[in-house]
N, C-alpha and C positions, 0 to 999 in steps of 0.2 A: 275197645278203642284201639284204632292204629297207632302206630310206634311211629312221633315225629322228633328229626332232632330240636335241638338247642336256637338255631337259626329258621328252621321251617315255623316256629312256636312264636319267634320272635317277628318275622313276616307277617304270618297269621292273625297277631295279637297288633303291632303295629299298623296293619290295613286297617282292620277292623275298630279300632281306634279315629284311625286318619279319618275312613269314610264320613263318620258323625261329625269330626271336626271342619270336613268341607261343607258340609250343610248348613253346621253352625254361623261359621264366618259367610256364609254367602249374604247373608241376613245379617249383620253386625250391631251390635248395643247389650249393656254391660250387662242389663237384666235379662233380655233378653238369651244371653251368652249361658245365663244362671238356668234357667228354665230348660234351656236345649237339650243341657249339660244332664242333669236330673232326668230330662224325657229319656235320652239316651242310653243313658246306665238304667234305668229301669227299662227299657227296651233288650236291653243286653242280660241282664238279668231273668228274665223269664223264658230266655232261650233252653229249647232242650240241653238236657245231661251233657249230650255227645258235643255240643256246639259247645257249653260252659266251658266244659274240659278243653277244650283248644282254646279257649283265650285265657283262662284262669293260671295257665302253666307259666314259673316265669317272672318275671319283674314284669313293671308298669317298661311298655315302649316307649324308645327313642325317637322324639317327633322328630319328621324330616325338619331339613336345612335345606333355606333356597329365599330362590324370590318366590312368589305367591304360586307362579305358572309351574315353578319348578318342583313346589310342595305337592300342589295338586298333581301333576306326574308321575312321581312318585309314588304317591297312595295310590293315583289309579293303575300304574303297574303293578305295587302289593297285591292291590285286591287281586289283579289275573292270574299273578303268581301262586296267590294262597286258594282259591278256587282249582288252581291247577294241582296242588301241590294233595288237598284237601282228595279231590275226583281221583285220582293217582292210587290214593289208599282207602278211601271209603266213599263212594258216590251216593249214597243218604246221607252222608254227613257233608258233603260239599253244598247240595240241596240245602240242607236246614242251615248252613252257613249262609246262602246267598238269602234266604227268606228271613234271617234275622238281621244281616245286615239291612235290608232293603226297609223290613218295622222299623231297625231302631232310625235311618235316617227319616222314615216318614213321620217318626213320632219327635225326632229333633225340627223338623219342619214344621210341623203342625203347633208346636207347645208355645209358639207366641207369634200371636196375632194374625193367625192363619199361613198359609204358604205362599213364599211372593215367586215372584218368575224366578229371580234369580237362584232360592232354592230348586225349584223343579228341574233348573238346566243344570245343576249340580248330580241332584238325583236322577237325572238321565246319565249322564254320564257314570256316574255310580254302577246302574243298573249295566249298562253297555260294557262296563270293566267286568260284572260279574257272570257276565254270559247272556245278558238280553232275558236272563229267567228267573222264577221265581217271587217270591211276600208281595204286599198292597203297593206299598210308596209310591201311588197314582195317586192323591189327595184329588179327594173330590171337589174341592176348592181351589186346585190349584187354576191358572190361568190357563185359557184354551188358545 
């Protein structure tokens, strides 16, 4: 595995975080919140080795500060930053980064009560911060 600092671990782990959390909230309610939450970490969880390793490094991330527009910004600059940072030093490991973030938001999507628009417009933009490439997070339910 490649040698990342202290703030590249923290970017890394932070996107990756934020990603699921924008999915979450796009679709709001408390159970709902609970199930996402669950989808997601077990989405993150079954990521390959090399993927684990860059989020596992580290404390729990610092959620942005903002208004909502401002939050969501932020993580989707993370994400381009960590994609960037990731491809820089190992481009299979930037790949399996963008295809596990892209499961775990599909699978934060999907875990209550199918996928509504407002997550897909989420997960587009997700997708577009990660390079347009890469995992399912097309839900086949989701609105056309």
């Amino acid at each position: 595995m490649a040698d990342y600092t202290e703030h590249e671990h923290d970017t890394i782990r932070t996107a990756a975080f934020g990603a699921i959390a924008l999915v979450s909230k796009a679709d709001p309610g408390f159970f709902a919140a609970f199930k996402e939450s669950m989808a997601g970490s077990k989405a993150l969880a079954a990521a390959p080795e090399a993927v684990k390793d860059l989020l596992k490094a580290g404390g729990f991330p610092t959620p942005p500060r903002g208004s909502a527009e401002e939050i969501e910004r932020q993580i989707l600059d993370g994400l381009r930053q960590a994609v960037q940072t990731i491809a820089a030093k190992d481009a299979a490991a930037a790949a399996g980064f963008r295809d596990v973030i892209l499961s775990a938001c599909d699978a934060v999507a999907t875990a209550s009560k199918g996928v509504s628009a407002e997550e897909s417009a989420v997960i587009a933009k997700v997708r577009d911060a990660l390079g347009g490439a890469g995992g399912p997070a097309q839900p086949s339910d989701a609105p056309a």
